[in-house]
Backbone as a chain_set.jsonl record, in Angstrom:
{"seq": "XXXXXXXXXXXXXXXXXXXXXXXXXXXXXXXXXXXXXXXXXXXXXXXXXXXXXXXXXXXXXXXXXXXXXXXXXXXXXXXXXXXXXXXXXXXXXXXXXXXXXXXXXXXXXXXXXXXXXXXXXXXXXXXXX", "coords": {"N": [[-27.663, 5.581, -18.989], [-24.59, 4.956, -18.427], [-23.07, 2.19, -16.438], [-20.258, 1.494, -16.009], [-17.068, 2.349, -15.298], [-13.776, 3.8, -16.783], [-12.635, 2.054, -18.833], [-14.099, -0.169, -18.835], [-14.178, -0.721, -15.686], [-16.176, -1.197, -13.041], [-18.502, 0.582, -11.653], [-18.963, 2.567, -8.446], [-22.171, 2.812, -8.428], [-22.965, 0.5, -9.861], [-23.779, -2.657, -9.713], [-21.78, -4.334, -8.863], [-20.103, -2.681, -8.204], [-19.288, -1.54, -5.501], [-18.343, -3.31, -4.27], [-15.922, -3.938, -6.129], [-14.902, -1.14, -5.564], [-13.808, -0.88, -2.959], [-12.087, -3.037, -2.594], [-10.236, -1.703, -4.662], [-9.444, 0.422, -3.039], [-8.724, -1.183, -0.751], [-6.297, -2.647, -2.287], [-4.732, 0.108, -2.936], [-3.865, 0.173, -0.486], [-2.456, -1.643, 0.127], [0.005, -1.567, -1.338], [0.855, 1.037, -0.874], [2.013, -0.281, 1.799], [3.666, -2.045, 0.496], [5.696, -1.057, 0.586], [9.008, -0.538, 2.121], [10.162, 2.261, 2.856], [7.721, 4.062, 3.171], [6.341, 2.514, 5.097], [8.09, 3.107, 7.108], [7.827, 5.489, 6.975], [4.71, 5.868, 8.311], [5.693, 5.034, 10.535], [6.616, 7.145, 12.141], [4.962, 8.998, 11.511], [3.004, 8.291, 13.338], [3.657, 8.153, 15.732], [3.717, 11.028, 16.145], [1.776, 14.066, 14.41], [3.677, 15.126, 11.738], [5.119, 18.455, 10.003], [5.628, 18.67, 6.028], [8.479, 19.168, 5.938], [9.671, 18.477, 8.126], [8.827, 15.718, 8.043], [10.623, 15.095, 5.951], [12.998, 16.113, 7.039], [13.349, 13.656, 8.68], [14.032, 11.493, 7.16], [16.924, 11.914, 5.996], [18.472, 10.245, 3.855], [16.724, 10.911, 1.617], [15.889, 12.25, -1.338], [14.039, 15.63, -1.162], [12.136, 15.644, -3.434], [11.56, 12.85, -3.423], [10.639, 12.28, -0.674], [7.942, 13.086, -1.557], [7.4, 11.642, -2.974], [6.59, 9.569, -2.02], [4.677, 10.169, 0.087], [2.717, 11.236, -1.59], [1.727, 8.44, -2.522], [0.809, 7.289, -0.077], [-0.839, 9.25, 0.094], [-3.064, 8.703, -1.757], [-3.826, 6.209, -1.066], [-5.031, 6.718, 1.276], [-3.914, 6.734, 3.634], [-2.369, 8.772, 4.992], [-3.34, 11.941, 5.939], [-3.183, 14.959, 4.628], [-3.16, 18.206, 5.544], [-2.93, 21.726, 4.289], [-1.819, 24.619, 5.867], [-0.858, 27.781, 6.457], [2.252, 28.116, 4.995], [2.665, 25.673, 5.527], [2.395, 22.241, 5.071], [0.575, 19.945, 7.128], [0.844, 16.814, 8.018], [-0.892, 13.792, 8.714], [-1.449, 10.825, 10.413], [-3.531, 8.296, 9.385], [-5.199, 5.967, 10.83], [-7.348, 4.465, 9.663], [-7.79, 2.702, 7.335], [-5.748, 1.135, 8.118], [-7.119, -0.574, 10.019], [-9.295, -1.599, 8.455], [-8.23, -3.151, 6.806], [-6.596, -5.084, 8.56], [-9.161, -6.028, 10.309], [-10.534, -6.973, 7.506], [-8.737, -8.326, 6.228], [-6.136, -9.893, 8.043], [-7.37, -10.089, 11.027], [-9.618, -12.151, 10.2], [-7.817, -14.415, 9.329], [-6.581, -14.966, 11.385], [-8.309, -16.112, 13.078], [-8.886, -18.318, 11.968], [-6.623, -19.5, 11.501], [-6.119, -19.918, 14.786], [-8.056, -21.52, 15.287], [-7.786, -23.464, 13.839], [-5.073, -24.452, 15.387], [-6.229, -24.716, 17.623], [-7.975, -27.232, 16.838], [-5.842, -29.27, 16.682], [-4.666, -29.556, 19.246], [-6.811, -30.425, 20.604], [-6.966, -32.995, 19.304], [-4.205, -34.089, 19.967], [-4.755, -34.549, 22.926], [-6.213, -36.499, 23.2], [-7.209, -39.766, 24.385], [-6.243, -43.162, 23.785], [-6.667, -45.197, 24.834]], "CA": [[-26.459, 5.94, -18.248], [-23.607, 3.762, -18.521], [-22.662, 1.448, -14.88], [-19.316, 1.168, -16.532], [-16.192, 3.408, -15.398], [-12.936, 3.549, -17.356], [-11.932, 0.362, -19.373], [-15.004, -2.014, -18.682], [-14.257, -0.725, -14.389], [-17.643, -1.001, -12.131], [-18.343, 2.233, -10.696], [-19.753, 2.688, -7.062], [-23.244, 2.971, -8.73], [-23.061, -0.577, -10.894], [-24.048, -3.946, -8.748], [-20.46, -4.543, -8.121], [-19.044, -1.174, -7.547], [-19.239, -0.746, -4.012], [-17.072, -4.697, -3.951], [-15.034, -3.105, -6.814], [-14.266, 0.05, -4.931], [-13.383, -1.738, -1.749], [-10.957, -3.758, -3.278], [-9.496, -1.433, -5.336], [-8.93, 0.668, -1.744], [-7.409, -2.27, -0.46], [-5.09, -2.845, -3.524], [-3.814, 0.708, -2.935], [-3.134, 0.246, 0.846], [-1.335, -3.256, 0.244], [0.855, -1.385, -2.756], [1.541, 1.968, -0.085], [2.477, -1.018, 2.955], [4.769, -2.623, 0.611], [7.445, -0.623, 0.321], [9.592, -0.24, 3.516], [10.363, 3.638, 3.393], [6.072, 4.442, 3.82], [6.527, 1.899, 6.406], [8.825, 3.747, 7.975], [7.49, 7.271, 7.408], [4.138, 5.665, 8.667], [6.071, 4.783, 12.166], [6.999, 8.377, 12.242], [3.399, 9.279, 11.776], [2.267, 7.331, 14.137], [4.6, 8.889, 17.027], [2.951, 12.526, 16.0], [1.791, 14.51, 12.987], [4.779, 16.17, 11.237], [4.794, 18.96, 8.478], [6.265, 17.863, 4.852], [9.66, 19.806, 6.291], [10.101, 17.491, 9.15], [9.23, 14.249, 7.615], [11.835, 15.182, 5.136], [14.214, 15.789, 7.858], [13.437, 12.446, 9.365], [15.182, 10.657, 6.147], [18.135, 12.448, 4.767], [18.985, 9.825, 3.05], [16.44, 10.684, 0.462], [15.52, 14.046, -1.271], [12.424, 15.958, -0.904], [11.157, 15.042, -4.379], [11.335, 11.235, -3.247], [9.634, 12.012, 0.792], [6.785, 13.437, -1.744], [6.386, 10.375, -4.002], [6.312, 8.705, -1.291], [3.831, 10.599, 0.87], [1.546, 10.704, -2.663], [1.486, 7.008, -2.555], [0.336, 7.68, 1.152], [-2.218, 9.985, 0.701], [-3.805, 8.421, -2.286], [-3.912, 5.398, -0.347], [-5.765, 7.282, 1.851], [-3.133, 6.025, 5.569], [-2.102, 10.101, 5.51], [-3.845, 13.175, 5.523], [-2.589, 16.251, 4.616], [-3.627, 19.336, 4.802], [-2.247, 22.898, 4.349], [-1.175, 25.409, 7.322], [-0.488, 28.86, 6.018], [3.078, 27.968, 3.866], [3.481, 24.19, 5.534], [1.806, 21.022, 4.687], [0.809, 19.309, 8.104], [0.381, 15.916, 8.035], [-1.362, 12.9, 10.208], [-1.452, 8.878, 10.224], [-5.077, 7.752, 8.924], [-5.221, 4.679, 11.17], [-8.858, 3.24, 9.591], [-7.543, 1.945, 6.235], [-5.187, -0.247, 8.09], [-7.812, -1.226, 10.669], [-9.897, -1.84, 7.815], [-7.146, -4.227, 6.157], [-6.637, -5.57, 9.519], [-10.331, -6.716, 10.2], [-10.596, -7.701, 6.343], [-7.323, -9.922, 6.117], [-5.557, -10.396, 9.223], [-8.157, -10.431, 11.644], [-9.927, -13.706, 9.323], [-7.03, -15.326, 8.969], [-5.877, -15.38, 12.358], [-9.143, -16.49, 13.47], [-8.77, -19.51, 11.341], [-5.18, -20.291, 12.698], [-6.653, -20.377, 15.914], [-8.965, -22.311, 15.599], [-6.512, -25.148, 13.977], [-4.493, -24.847, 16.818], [-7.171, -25.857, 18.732], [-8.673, -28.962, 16.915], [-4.609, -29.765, 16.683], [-4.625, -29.023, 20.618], [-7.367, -31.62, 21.231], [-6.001, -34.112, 18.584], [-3.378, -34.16, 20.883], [-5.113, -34.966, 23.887], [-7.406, -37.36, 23.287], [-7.049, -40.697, 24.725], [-6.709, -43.879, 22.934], [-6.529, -46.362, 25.812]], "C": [[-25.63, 4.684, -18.015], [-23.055, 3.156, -16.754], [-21.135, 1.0, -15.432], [-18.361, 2.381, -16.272], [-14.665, 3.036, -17.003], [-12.635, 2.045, -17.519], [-12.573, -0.559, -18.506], [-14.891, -1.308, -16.955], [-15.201, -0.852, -13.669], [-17.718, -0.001, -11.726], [-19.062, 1.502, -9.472], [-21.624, 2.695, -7.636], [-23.679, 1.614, -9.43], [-23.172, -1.686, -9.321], [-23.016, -4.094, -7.984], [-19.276, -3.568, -8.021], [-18.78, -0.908, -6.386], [-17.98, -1.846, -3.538], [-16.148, -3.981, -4.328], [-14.135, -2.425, -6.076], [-13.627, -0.114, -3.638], [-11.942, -2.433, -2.309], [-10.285, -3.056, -3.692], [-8.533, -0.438, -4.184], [-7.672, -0.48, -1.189], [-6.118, -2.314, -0.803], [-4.435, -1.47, -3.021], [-3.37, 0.515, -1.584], [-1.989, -0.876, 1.091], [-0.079, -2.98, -0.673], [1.735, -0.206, -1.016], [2.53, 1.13, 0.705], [3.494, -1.176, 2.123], [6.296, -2.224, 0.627], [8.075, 0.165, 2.098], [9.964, 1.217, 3.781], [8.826, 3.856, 3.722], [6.42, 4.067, 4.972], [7.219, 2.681, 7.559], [8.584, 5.435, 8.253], [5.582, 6.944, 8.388], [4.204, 5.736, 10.427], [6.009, 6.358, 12.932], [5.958, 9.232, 12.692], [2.791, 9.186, 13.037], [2.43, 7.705, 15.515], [3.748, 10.397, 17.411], [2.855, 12.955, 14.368], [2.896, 15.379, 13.144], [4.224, 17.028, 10.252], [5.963, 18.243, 7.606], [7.793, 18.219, 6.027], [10.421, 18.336, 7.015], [10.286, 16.082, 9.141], [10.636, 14.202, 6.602], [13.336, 15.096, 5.712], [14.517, 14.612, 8.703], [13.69, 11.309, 8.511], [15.788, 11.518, 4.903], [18.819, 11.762, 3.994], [18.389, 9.78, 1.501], [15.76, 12.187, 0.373], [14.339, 14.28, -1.119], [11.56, 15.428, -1.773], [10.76, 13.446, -4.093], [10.42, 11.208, -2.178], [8.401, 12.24, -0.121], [6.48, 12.607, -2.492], [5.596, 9.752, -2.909], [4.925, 8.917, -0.387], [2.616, 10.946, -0.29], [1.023, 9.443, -2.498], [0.283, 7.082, -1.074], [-0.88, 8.126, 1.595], [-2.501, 9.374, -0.081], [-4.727, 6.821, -1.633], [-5.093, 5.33, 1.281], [-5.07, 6.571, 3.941], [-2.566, 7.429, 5.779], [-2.811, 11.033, 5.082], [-2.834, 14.395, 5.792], [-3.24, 17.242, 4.262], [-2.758, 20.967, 5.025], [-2.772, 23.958, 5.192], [-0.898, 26.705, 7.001], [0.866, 28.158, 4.886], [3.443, 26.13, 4.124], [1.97, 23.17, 5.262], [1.669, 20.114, 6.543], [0.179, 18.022, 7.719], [0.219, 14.86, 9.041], [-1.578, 11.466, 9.331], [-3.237, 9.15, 10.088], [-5.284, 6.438, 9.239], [-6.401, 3.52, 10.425], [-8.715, 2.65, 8.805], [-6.894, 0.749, 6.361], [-5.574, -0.944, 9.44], [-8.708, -2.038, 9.98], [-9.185, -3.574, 7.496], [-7.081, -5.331, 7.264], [-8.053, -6.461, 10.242], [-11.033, -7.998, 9.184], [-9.89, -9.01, 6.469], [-6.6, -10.702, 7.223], [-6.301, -11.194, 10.593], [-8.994, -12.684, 11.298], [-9.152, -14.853, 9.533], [-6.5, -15.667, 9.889], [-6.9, -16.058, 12.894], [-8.944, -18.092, 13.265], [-7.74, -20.268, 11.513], [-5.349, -20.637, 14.284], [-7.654, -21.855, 16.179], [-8.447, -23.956, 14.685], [-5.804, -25.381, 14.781], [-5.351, -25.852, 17.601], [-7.998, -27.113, 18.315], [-7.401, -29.599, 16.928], [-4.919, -30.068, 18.427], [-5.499, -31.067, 21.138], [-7.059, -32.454, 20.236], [-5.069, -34.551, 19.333], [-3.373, -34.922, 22.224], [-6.206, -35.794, 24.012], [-6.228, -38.763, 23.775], [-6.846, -42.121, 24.349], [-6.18, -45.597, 24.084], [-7.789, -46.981, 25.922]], "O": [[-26.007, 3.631, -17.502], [-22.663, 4.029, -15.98], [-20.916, -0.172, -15.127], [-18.635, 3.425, -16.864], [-14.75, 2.209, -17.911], [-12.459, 1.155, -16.686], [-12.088, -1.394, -17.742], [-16.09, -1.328, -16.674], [-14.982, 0.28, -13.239], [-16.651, 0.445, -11.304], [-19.553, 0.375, -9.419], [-22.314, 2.477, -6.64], [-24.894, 1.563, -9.618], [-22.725, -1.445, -8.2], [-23.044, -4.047, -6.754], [-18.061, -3.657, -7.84], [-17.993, 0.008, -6.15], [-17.023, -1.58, -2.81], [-15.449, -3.355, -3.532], [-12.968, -2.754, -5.861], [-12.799, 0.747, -3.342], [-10.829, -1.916, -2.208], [-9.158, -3.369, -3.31], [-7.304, -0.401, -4.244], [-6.444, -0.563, -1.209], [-5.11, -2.138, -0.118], [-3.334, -1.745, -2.543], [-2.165, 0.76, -1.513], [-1.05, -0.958, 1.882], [0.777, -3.85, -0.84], [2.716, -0.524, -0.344], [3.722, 1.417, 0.598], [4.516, -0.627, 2.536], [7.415, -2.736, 0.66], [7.629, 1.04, 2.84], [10.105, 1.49, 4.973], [8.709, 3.798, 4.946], [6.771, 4.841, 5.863], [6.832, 2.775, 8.724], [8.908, 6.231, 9.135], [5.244, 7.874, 9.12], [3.408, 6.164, 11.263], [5.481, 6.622, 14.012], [5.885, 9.93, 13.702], [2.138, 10.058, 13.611], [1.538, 7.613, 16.358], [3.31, 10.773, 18.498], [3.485, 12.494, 13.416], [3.171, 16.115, 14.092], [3.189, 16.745, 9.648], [6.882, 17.546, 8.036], [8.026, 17.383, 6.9], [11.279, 17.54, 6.632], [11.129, 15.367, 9.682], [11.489, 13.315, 6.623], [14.343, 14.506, 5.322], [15.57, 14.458, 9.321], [13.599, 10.18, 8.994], [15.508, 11.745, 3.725], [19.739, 12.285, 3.365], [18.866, 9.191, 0.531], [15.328, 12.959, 1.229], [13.509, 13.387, -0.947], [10.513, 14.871, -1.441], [9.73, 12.944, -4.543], [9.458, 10.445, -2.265], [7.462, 11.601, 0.352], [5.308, 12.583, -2.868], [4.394, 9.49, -2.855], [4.174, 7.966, -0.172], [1.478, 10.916, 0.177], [-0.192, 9.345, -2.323], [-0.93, 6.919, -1.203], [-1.631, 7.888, 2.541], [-2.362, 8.355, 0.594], [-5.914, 6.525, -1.768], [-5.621, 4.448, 1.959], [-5.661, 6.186, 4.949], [-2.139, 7.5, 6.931], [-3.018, 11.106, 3.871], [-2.06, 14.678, 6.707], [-3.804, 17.423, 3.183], [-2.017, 21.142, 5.993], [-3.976, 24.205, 5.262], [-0.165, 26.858, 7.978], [0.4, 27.648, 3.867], [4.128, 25.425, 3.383], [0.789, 23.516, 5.301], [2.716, 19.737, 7.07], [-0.911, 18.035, 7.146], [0.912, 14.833, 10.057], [-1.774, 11.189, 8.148], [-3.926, 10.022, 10.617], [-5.529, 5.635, 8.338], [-6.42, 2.293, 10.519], [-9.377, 1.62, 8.931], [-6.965, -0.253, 5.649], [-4.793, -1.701, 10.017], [-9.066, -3.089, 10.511], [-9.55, -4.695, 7.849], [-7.478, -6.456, 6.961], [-7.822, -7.587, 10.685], [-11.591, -9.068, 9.425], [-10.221, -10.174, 6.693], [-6.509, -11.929, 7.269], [-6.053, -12.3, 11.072], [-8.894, -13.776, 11.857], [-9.559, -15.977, 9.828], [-5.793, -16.665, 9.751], [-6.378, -17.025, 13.447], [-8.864, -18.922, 14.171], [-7.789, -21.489, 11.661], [-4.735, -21.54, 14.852], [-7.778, -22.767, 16.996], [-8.733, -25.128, 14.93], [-5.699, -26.561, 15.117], [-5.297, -27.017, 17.993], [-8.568, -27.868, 19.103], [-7.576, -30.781, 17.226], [-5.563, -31.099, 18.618], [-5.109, -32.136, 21.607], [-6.291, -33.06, 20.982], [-5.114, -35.78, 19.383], [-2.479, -35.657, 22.643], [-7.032, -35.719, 24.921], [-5.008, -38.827, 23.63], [-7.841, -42.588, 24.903], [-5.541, -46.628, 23.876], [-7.936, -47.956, 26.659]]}, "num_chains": 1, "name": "protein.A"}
């Protein structure tokens, strides 16, 4: 049995599938973030779950076929769930992907700015009398 997905990929079952698959999560949540309309249907989210209808009506500046690329990107990304209501689509913010991200990248990295501050800090205050 092959440990090999599409084109050479690791699966979840191969040594470095579970890294792989992590990462490749990531990659889609850092692709969804970058574009400033998600961002902004995210905020929206975030306020309350809407159905498709409503997010649609909360940017008329772009048509329905575009709120649904966009909210593809979204769900595959796995930062919205949607699920279906009798004829509507309700959807909700999926905060853990960008707590995840947030722990992963941000979290780290602020840690590490801190903590130059502070040998800067006492660099600062040392004495040389």
């Amino acid at each position: 049995m092959s440990t090999e997905g599409r084109k050479g990929e690791p699966t979840p079952d191969s040594p470095s599938g579970a890294v792989g698959a992590a990462h490749d999560r990531d990659d889609l949540v850092f692709k969804a973030l970058a574009n400033s309309t998600r961002r902004r249907m995210l905020d929206v989210l975030k306020q309350s779950p809407r159905t498709t209808g409503d997010l649609c009506a909360q940017f008329p500046d772009l048509d329905r076929t575009t709120v649904l690329q966009h909210l593809r990107v979204l769900e595959r990304a796995e930062l919205v769930i949607g699920r279906k209501v009798g004829r509507e689509r309700h959807l909700t913010l999926a905060p853990v992907p960008i707590k995840r991200i947030h722990d992963r990248w941000i979290g780290e990295y602020a840690r590490a700015a801190v903590s130059l501050l502070d040998d800067l800090g006492r660099l600062g205050t040392t004495d040389d009398t």
